[in-house]
Backbone as a printed PyTorch tensor [residue, N CA C, xyz], in Angstrom:
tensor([[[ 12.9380,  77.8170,  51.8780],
         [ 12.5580,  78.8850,  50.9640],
         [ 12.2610,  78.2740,  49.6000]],

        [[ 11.1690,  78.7090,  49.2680],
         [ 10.8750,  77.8050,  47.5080],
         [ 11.4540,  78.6460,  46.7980]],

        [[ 11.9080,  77.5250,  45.4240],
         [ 12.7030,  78.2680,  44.2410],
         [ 11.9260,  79.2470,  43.7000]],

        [[ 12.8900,  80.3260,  43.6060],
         [ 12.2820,  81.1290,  42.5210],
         [ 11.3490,  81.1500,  41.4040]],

        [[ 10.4700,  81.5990,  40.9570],
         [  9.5250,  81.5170,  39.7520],
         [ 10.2580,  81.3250,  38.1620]],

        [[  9.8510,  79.8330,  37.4300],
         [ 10.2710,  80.2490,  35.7950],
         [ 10.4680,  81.7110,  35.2250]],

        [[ 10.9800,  81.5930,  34.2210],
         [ 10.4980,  82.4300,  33.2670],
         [  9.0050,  82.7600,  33.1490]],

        [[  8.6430,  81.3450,  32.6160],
         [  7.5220,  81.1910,  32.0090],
         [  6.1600,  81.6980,  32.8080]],

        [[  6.6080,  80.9440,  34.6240],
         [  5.5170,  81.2410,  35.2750],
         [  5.4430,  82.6000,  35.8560]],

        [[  6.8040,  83.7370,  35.4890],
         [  6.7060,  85.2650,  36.2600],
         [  5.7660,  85.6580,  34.7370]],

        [[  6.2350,  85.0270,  33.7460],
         [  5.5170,  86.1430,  32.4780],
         [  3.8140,  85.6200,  32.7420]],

        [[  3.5290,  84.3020,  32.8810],
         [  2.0000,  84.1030,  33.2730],
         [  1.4040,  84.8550,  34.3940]],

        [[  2.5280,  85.0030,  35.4530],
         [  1.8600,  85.9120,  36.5610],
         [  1.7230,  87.6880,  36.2130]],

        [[  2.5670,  87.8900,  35.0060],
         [  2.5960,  89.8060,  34.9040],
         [  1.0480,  89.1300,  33.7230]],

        [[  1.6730,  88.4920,  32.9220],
         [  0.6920,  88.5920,  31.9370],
         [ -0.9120,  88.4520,  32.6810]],

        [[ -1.4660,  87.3560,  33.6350],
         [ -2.6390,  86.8100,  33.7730],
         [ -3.4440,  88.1680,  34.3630]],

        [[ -3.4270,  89.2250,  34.8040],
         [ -3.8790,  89.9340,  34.8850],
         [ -4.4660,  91.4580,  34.4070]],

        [[ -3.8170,  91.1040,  33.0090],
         [ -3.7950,  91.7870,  31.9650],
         [ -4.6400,  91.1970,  31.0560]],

        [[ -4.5560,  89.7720,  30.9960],
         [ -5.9620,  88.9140,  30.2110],
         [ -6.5170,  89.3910,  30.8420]],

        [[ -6.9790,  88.8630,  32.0280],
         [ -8.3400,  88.8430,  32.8550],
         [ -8.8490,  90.1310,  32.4780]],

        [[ -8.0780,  91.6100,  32.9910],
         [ -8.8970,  92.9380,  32.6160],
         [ -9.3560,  92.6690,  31.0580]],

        [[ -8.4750,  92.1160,  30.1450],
         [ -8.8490,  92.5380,  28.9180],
         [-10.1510,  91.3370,  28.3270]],

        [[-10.1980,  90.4400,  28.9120],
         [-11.2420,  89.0890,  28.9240],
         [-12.8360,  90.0630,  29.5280]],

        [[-12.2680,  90.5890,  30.8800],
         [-13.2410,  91.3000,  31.3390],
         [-13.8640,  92.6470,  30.2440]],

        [[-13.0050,  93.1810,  29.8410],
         [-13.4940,  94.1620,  28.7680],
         [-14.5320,  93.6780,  27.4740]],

        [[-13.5000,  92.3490,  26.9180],
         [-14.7070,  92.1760,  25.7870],
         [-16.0160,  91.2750,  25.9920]],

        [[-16.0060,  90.7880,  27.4400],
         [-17.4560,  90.4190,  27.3270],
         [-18.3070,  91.4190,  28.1370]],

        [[-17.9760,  92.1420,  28.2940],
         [-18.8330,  93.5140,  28.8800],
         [-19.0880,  93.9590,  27.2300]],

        [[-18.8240,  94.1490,  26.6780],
         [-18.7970,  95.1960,  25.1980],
         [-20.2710,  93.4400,  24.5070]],

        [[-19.5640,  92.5280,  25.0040],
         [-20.4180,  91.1650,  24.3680],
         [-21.7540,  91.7630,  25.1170]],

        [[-21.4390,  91.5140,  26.4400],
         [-23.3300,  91.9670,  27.0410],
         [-24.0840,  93.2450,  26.5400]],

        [[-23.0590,  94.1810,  26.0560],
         [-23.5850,  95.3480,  25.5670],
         [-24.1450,  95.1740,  24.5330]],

        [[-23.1690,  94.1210,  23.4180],
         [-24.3990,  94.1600,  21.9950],
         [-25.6400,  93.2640,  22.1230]],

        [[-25.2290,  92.4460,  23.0010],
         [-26.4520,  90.8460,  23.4560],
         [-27.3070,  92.0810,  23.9890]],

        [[-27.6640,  93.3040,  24.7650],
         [-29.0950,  93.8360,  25.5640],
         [-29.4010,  94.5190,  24.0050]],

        [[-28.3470,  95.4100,  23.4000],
         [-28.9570,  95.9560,  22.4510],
         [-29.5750,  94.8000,  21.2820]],

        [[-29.1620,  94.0410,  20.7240],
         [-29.7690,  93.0540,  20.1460],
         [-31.1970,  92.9380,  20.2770]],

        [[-31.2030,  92.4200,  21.6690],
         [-32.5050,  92.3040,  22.5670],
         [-33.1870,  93.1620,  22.1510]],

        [[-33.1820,  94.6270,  22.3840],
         [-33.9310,  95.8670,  22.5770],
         [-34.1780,  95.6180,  20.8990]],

        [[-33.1280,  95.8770,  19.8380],
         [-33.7700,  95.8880,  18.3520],
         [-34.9400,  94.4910,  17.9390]],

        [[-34.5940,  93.5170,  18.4030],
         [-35.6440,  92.3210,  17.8730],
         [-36.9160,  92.4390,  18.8370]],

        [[-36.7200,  93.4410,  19.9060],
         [-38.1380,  93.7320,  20.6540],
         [-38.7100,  94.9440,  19.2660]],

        [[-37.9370,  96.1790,  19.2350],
         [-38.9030,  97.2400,  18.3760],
         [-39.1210,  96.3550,  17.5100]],

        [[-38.8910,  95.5240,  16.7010],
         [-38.5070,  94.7320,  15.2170],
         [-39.8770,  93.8870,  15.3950]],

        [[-40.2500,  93.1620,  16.3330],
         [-41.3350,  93.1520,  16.5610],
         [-42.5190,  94.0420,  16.9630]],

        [[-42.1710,  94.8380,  17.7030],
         [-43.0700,  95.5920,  17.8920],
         [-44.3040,  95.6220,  16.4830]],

        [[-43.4800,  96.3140,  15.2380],
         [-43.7190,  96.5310,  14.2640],
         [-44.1040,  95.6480,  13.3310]],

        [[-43.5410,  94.3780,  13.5700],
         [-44.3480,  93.6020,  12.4930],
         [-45.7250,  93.2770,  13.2230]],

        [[-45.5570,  92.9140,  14.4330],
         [-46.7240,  92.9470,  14.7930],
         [-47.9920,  94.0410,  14.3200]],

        [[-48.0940,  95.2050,  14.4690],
         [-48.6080,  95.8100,  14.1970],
         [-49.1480,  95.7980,  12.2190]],

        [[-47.5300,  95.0240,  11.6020],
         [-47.7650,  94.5290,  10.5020],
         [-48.7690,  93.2580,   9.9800]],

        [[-48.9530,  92.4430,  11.1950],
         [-49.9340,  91.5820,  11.5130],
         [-51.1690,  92.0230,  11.5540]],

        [[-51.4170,  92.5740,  12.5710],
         [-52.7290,  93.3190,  12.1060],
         [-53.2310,  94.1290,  11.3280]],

        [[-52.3220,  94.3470,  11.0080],
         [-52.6560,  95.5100,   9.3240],
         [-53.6370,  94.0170,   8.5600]],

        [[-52.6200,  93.2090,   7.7590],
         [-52.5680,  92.2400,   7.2280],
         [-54.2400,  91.7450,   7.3700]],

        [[-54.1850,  91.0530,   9.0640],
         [-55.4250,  90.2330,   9.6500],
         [-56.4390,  91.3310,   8.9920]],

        [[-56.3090,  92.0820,   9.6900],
         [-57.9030,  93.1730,   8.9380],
         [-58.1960,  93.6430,   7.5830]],

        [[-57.2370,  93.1860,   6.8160],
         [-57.4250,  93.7530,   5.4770],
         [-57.7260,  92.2400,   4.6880]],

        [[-57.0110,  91.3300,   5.5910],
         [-57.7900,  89.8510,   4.7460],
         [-56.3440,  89.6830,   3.8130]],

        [[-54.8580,  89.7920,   3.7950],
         [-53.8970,  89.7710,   3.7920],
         [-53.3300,  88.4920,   3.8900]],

        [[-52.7240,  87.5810,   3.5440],
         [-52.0680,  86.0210,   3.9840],
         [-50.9520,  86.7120,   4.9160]],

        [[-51.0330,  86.1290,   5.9800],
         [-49.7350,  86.5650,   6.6920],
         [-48.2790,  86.0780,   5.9200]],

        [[-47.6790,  85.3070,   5.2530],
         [-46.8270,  85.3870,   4.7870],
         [-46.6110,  86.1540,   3.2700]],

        [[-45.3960,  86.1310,   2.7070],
         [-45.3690,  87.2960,   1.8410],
         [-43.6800,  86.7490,   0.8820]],

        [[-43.9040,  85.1540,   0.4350],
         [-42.5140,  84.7730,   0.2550],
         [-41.6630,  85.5060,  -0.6650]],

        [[-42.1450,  86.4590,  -1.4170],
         [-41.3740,  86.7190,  -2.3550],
         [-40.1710,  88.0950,  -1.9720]],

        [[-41.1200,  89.1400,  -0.7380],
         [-40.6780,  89.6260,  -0.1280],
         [-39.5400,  89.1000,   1.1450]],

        [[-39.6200,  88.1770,   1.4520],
         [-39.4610,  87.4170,   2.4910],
         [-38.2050,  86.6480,   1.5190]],

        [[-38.2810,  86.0720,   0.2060],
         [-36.3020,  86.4510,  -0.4760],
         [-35.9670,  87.5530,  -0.4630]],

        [[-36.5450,  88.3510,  -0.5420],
         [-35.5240,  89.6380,  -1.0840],
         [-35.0100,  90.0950,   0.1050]],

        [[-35.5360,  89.8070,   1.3100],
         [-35.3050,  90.3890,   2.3270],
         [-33.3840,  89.4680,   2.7850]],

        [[-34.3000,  87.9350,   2.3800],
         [-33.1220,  87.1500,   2.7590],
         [-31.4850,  87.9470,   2.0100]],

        [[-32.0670,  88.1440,   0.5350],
         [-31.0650,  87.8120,  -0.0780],
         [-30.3490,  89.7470,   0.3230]],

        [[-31.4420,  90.2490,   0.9720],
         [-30.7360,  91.5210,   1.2390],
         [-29.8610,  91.7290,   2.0810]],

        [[-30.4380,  90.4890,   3.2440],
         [-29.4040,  90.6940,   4.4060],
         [-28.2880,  89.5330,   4.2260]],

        [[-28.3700,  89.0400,   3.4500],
         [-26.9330,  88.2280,   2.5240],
         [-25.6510,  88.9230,   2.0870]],

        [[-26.4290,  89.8960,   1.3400],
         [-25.2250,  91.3710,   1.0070],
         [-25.0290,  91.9720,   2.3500]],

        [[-26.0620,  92.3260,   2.8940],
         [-25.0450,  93.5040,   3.9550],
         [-24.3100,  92.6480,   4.6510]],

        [[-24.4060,  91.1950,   4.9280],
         [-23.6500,  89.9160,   6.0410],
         [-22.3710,  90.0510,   5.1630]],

        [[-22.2720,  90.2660,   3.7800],
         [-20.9000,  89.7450,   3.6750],
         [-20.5180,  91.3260,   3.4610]],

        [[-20.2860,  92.6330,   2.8310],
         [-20.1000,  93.6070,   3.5250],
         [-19.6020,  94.0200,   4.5860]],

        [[-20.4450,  93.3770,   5.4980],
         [-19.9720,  93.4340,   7.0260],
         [-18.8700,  92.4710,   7.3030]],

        [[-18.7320,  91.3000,   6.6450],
         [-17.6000,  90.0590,   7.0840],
         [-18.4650,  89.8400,   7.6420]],

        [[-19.4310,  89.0450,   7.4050],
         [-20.2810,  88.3360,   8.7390],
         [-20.4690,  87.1800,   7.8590]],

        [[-20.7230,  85.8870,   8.2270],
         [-21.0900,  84.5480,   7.0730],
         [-22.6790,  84.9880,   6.7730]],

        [[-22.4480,  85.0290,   5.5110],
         [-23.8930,  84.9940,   5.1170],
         [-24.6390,  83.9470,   5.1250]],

        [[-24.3850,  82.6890,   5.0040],
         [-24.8440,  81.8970,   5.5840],
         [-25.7400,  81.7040,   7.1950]],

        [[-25.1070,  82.1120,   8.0600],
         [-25.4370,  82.2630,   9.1450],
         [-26.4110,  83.4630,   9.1980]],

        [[-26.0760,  84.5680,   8.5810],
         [-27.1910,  85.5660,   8.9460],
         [-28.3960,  85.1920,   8.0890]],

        [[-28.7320,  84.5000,   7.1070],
         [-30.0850,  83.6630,   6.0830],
         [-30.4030,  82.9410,   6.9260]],

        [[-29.8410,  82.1650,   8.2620],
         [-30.2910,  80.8760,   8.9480],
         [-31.0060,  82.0280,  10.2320]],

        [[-30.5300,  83.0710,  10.5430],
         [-31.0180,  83.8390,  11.5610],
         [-32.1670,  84.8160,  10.9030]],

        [[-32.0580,  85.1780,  10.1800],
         [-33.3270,  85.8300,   9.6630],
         [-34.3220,  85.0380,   9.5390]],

        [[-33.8340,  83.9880,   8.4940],
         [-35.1830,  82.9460,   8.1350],
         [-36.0640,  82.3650,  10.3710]],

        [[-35.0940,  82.2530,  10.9490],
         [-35.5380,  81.6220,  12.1420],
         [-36.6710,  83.2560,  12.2780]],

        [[-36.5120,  84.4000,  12.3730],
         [-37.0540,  85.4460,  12.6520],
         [-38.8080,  85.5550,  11.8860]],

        [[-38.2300,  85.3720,  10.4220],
         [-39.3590,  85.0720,   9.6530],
         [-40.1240,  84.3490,  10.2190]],

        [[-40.1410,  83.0360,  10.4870],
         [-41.0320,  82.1210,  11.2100],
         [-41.6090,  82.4410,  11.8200]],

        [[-40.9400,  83.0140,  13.3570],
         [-41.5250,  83.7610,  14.2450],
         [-42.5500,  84.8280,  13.8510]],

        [[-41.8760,  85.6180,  12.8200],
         [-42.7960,  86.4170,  12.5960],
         [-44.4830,  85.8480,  11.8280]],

        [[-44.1440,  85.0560,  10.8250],
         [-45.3220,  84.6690,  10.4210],
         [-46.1460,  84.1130,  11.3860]],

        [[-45.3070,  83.3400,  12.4490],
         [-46.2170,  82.5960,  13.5110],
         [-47.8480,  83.7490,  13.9700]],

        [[-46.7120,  84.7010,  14.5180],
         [-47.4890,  85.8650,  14.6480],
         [-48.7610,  86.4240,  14.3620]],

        [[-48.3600,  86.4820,  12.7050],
         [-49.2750,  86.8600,  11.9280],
         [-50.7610,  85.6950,  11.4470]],

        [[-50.3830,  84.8140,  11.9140],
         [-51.3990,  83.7690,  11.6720],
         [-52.2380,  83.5790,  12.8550]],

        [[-51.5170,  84.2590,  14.0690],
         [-51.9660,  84.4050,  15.3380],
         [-53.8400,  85.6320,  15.1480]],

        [[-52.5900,  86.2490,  14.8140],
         [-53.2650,  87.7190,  14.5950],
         [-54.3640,  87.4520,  13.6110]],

        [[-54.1560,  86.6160,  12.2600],
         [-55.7470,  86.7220,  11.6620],
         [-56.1770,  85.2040,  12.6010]],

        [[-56.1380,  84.6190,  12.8160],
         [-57.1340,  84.0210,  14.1140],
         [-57.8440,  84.5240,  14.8030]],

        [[-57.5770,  85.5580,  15.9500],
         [-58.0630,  86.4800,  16.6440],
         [-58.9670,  87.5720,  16.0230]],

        [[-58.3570,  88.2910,  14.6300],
         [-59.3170,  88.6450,  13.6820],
         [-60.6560,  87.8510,  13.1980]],

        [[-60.5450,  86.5130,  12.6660],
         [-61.7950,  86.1420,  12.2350],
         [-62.6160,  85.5370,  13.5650]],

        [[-62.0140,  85.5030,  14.9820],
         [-62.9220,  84.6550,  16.0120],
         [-63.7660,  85.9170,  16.2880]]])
């Protein structure tokens, strides 16, 4: 007959299944904000795009830096507000910006061909 269970290893055995549900809970709530994420930087484009072609047809520079701080330094305040590093959210916007200008340089290409 094997010895009885530690302490240690009956509280790992009540406890480990109480992580697991609760491990299981917060990355379900994680996949939930990761699709919504998704879904906002899809409309988020949607719209600049459409901001692209505004731009391309009116003869517009696709970039717009001065707007493009204020924006940074806007979502700087709401990052720390929120407790979020502002740092990190200026490094994620600015990556967005790019993208977006990419876009827009796309878009007056296709305009002047």
């Amino acid at each position: 007959m094997p010895p009885p269970p530690s302490r240690c290893q009956a509280f790992r055995e009540r406890e480990e299944p109480r992580m697991d549900d609760q491990l299981s809970r917060y990355r379900q709530s994680i996949d939930n904000i990761d699709a919504a994420l998704v879904y906002m930087l899809a409309e988020r484009f949607k719209v600049t795009k459409a901001v692209g072609e505004l731009k391309a047809r009116d003869g517009l520079p696709p970039a717009d830096p001065g707007r493009e701080e204020r924006q940074i330094e806007r979502l700087r305040s709401l990052a720390r507000d929120a407790d979020l590093d502002p740092e990190f959210s200026e490094k994620f916007l600015r990556f967005i910006i790019e993208e977006v200008i990419r876009h827009h340089q796309k878009a007056k290409r296709e305009q002047s061909a």
